[in-house]
N, C-alpha and C positions, 0 to 999 in steps of 0.2 A: 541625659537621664541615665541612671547607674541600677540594675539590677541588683548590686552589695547593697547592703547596708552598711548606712558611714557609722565609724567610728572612732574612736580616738587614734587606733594605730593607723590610720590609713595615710599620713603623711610620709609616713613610716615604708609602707607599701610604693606608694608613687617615688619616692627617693628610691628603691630599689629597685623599680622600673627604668628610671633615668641610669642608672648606674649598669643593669646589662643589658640596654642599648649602644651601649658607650662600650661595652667589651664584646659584644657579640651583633656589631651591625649586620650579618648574613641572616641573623633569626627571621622568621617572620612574625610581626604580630598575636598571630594565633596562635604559631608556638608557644610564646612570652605568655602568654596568657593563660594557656594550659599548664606550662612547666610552676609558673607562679602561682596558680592555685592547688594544683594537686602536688605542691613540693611538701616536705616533713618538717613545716614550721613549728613556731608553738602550739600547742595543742589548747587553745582558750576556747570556749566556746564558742566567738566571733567568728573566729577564724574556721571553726567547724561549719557555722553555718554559712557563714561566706562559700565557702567552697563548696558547699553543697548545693546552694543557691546557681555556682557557675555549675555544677554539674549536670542540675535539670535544665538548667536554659540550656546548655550545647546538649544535652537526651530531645529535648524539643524542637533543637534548629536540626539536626541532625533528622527526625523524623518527619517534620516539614517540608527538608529538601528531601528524601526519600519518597513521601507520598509524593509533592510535586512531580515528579521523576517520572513514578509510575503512572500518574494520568498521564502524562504525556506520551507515555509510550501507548497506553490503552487509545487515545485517539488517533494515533498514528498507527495500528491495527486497525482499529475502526475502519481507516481511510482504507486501509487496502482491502479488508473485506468489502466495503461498499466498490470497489473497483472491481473485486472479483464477480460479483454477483452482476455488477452491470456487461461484465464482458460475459458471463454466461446467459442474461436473457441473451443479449446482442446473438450469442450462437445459435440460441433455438431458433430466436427468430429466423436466423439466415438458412440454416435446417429446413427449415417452414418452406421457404423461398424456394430454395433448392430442391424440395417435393416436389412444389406446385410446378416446377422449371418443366423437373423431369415430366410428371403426367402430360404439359401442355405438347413436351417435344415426343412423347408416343403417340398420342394423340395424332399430331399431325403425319408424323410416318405413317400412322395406319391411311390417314388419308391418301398418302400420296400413293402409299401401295395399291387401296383399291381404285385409283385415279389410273395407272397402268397397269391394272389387269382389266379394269373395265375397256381400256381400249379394243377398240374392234378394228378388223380389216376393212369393211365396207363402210365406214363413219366418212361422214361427207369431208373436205379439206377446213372449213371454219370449225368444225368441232372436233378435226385435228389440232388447227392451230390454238384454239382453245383452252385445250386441255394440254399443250406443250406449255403456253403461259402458264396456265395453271400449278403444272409438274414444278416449272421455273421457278414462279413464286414459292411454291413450297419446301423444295431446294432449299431457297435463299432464306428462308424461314428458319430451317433444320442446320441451316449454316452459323444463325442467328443465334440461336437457340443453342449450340453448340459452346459455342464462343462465349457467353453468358450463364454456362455451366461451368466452362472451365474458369471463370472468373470467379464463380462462386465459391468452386472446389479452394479454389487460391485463397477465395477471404478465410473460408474454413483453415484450411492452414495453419495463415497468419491467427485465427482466434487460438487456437490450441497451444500455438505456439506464446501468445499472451498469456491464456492460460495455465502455464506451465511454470510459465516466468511471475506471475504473481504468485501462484506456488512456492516458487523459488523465496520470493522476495518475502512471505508471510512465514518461511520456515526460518530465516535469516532473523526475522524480527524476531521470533521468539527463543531463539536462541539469547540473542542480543539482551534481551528483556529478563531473563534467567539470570 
């Protein structure tokens, strides 16, 4: 199916096409097809509007594969916005976490402080050893507790450090996109 309209000369045209394929096989197609229509032929009407006819189809394929282009970039934004945004709930959340860490491990320091201040000299030896367990546990607790801050600190880190780099990555696309 042919966007020209046929006409009488067009056998005229296709012999012209075989002829610089045959002198210039490195062209490419497109070339040949651009060069032959936009070249300073006769001037008939036909041939006006033939060539006009190719002009708005490559104005159209040309703006097809442009807009195509651009969704695709728009969705591949899309995507890293939507990555951004899940890795910043992901921080508040951990934020969150990371409060509640902290309050839980004051918390139990105050316990254990008022755990050895309350001790007395005359406390009988079971509610010495009692309250040594107890110290112990709480210890092991604030040790716990310790160790699951600094992990937490770490994930924070790593999110910022995510953070940063999505950054990266959505300034990169827009450049690119420009």
């Amino acid at each position: 199916m042919s966007l020209l309209p046929h006409s009488k000369d067009q056998p005229r045209i296709t012999n012209s096409i075989q002829s610089s394929t045959a002198a210039a096989p490195t062209k490419s197609l497109r070339q040949e097809k651009r060069s032959r229509l936009f070249s300073n032929g006769p001037s008939d009407v036909s041939n006006n509007t033939s060539s006009n006819h190719a002009e708005s189809y490559f104005l159209r394929r040309e703006n097809r594969l442009s807009a195509k282009k651009k969704a695709e970039e728009e969705t591949l934004n899309n995507d890293y916005q939507r990555m951004y945004e899940k890795a910043v709930g992901t921080n508040q959340r951990l934020k969150s976490r990371l409060e509640t860490s902290k309050q839980e491990l004051s918390m139990i320091e105050d316990q254990l402080q008022r755990a050895q201040k309350g001790r007395s000299g005359d406390c009988s030896s079971d509610m010495l050893e009692a309250e040594q367990k107890e110290s112990w546990s709480l210890k092991k607790k604030i040790s716990d507790m310790e160790d699951q801050l600094k992990a937490k600190e770490e994930l924070k880190m790593e999110n910022q450090r995510l953070k940063d780099e999505n950054g990266a990555l959505i300034r990169v696309i827009t450049k690119l996109s420009k």
